[in-house]
C-alpha positions as CSV (number, residue, x, y, z in Angstrom):
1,X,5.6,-14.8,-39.9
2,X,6.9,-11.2,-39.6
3,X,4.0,-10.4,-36.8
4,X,5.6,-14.0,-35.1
5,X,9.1,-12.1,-35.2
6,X,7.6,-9.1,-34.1
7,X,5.8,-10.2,-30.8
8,X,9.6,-12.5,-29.9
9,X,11.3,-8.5,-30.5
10,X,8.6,-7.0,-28.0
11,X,8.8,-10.0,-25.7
12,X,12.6,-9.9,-25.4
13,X,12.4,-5.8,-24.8
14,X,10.6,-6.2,-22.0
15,X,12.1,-8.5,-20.2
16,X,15.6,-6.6,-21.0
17,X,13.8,-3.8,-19.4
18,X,12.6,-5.4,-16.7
19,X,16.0,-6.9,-15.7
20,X,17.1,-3.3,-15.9
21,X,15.1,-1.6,-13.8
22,X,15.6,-4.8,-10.9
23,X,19.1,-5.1,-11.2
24,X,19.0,-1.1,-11.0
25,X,16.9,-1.6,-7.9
26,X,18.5,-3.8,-6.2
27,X,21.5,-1.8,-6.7
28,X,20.1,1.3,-4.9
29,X,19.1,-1.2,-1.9
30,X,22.7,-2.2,-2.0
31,X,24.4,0.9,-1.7
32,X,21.6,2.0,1.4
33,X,22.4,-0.6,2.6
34,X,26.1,0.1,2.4
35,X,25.7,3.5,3.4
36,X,23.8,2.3,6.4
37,X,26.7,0.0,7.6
38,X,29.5,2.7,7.4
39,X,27.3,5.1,9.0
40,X,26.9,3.2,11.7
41,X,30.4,2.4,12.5
């Protein structure tokens, strides 16, 4: 049961991490992106 409880902790981690470093990157394209429009202006 605890090694049931202990894969669902691991599981969930990752895919918090994951989401983190996506939503991160997608951030960084955002603000290139944003940096890119003013610059050309």
């Amino acid at each position: 049961m605890s090694n049931d409880n202990q894969n669902i902790f691991v599981y969930c981690s990752t895919i918090l991490i994951y989401n983190e470093t996506s939503l991160d990157n997608i951030n960084r394209k955002r603000y290139k992106n944003l940096n890119l429009t003013n610059f050309m202006r």
